[in-house]
C-alpha atoms as an extended CHARMM CRD file, in Angstrom:
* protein
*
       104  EXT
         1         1  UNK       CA             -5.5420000000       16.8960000000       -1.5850000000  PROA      1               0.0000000000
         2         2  UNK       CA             -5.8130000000       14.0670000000       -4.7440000000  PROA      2               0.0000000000
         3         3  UNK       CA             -7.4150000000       11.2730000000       -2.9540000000  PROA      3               0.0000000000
         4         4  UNK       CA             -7.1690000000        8.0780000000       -4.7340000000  PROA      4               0.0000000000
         5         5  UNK       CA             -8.5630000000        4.6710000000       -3.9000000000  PROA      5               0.0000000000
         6         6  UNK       CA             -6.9940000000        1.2320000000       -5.9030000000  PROA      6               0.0000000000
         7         7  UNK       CA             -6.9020000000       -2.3240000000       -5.5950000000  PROA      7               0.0000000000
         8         8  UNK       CA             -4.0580000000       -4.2810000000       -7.0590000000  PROA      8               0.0000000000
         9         9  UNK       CA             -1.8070000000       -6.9850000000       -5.3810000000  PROA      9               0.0000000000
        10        10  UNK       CA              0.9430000000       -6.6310000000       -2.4230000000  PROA      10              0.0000000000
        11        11  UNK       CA              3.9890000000       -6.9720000000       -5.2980000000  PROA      11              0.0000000000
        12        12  UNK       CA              6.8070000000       -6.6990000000       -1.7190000000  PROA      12              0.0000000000
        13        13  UNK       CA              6.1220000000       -8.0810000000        1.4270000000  PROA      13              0.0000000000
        14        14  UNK       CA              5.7320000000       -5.2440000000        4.1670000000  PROA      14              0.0000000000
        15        15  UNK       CA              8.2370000000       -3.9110000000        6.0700000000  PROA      15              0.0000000000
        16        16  UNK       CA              7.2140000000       -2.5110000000        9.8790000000  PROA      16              0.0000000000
        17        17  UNK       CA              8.9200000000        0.2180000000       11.1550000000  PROA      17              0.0000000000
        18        18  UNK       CA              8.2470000000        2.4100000000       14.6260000000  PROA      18              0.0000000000
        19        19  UNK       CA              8.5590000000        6.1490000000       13.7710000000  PROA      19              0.0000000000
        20        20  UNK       CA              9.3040000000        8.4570000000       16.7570000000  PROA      20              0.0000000000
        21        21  UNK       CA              7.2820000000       11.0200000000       17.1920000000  PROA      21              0.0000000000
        22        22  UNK       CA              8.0170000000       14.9940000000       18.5440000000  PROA      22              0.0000000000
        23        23  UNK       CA              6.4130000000       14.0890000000       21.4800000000  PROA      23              0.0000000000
        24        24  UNK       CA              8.2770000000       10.9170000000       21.8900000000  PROA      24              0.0000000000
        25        25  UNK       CA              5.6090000000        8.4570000000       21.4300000000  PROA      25              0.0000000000
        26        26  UNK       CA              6.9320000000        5.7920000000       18.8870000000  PROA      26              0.0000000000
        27        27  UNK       CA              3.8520000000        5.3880000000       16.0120000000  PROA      27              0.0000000000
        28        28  UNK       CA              3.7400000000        1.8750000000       13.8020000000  PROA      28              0.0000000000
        29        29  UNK       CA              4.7150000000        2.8500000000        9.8980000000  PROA      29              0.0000000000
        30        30  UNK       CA              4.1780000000       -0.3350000000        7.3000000000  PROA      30              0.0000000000
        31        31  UNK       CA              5.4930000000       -0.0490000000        4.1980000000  PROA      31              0.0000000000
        32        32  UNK       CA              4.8440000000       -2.2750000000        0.8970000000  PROA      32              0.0000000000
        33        33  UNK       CA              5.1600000000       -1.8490000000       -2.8700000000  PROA      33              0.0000000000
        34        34  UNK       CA              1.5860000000       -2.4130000000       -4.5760000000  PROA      34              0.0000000000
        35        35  UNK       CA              1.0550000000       -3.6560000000       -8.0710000000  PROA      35              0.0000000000
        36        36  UNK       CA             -1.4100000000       -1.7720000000       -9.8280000000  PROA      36              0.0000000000
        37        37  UNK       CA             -2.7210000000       -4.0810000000      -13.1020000000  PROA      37              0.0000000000
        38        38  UNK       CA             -4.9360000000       -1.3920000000      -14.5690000000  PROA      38              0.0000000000
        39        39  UNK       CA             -7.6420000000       -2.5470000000      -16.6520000000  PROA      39              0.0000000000
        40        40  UNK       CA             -7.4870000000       -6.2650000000      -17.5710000000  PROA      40              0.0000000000
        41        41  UNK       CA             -6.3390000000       -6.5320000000      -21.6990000000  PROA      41              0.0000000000
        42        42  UNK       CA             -5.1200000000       -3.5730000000      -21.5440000000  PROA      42              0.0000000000
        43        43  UNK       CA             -1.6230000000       -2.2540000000      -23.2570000000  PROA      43              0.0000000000
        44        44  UNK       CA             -0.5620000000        0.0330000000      -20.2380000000  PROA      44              0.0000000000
        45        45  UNK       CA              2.2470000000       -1.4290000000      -17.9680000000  PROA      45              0.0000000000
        46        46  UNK       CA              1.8930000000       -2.1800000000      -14.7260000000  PROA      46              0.0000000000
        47        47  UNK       CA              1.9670000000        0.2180000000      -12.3160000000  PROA      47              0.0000000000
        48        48  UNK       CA              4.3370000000        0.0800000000       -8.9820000000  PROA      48              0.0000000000
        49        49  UNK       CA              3.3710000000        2.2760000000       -6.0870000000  PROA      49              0.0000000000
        50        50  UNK       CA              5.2350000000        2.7620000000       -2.6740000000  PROA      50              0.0000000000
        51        51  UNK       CA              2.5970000000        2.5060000000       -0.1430000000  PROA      51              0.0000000000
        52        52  UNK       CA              3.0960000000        4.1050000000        3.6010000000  PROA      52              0.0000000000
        53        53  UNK       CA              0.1280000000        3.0610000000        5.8120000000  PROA      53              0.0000000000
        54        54  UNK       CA              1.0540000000        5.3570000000        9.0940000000  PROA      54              0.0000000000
        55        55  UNK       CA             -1.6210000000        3.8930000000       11.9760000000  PROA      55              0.0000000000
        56        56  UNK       CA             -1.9780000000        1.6070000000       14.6110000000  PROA      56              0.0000000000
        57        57  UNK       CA             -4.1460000000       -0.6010000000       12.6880000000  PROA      57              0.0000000000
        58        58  UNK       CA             -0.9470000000       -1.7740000000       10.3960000000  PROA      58              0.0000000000
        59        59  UNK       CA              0.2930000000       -3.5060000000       13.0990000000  PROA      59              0.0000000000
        60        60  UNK       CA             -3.1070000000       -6.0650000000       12.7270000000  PROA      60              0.0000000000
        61        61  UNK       CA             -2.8730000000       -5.8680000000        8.8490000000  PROA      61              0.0000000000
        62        62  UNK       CA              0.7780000000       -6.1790000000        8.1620000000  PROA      62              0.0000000000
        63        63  UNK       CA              0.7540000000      -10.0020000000        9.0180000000  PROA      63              0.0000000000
        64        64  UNK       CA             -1.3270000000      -10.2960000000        5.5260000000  PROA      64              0.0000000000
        65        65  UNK       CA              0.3410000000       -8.0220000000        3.6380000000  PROA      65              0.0000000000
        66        66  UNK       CA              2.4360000000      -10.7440000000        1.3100000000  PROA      66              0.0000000000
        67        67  UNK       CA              3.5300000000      -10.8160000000       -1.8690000000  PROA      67              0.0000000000
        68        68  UNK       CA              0.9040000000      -11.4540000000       -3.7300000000  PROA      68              0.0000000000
        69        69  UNK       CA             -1.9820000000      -11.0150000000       -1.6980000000  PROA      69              0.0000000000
        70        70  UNK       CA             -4.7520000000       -8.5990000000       -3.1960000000  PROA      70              0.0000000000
        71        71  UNK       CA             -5.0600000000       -5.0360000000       -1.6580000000  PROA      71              0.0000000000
        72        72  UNK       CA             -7.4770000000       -2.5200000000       -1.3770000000  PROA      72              0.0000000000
        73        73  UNK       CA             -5.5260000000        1.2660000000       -0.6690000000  PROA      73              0.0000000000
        74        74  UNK       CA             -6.7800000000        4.4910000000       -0.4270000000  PROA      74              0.0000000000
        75        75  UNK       CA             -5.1050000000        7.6030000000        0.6600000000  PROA      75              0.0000000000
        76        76  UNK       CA             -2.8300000000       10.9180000000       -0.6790000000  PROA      76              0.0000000000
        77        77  UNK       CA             -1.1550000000        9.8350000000       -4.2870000000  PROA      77              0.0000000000
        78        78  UNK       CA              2.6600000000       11.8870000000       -5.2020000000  PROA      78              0.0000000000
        79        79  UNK       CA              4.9390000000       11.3950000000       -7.8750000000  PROA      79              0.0000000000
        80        80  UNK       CA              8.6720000000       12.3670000000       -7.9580000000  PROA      80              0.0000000000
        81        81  UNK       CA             10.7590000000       12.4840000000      -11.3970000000  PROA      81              0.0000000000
        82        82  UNK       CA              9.5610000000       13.4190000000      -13.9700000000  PROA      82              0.0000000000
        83        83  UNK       CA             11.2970000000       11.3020000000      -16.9350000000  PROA      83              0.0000000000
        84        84  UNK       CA             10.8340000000        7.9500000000      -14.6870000000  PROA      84              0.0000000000
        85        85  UNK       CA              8.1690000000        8.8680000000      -12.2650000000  PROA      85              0.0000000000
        86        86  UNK       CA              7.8570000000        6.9950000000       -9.1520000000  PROA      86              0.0000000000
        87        87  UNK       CA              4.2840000000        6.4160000000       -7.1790000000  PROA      87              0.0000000000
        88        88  UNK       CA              3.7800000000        7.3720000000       -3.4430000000  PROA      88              0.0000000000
        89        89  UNK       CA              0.0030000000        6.6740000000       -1.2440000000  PROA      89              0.0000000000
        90        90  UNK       CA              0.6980000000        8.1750000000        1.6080000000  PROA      90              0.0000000000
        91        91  UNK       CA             -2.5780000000        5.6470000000        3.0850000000  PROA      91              0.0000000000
        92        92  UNK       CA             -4.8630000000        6.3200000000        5.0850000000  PROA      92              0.0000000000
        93        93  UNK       CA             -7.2280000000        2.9720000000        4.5080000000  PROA      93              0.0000000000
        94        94  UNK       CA             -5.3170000000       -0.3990000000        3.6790000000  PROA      94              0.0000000000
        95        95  UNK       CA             -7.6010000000       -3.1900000000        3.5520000000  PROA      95              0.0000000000
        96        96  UNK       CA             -6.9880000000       -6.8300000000        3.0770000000  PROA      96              0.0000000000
        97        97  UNK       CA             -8.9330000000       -8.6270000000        0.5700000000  PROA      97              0.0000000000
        98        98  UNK       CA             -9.5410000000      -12.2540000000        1.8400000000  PROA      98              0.0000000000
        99        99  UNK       CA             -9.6950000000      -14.4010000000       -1.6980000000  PROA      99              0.0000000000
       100       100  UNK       CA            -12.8920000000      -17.0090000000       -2.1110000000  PROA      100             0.0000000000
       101       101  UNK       CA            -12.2330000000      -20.2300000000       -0.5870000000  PROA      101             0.0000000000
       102       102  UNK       CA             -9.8920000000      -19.1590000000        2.2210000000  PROA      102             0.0000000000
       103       103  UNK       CA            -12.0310000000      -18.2700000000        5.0940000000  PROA      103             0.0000000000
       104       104  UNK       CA            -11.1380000000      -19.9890000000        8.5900000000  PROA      104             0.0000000000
């Protein structure tokens, strides 16, 4: 397993969906495109990742997850293509990051 932990910025807002299960229980699945900046001054693009966070917990998060909004992620990292290569986390942390200033 590549385990990979980032922090970036929610670049889509997330999307909620209920996944059936084999057993028939119906699991929360949120879904949001992350914007990875890399290292600040640096020449590499921006990197886009598809993040699935599969747990009950993204029902409390997904409220926060805006565009925007800066992101902590860590989970299992895949690629498909190979000429245009596109990100996946398949998550299994997604944490909020509450900026300075904004705590109630």
């Amino acid at each position: 397993m590549n385990s990979i932990t980032i922090d970036g910025t929610v670049f889509s807002d997330a999307k909620m969906e209920l996944l059936k299960e084999a057993d028939g229980k119906e699991t929360p699945m949120m879904k949001f495109i992350m914007m990875d900046t890399g290292v600040p001054f640096s020449r590499k693009k921006s990197l886009f990742i598809e993040v699935n966070f599969k747990k009950e917990a993204a029902t409390s998060i997904f409220p926060y997850m805006k565009v925007g909004k800066p992101v902590i992620v860590r989970g299992e990292l895949s690629t498909k293509g190979t000429k245009e290569p596109r990100y996946y986390i398949a998550a299994d942390i997604v944490k909020y990051i509450e900026p300075k200033g904004e705590a109630k």
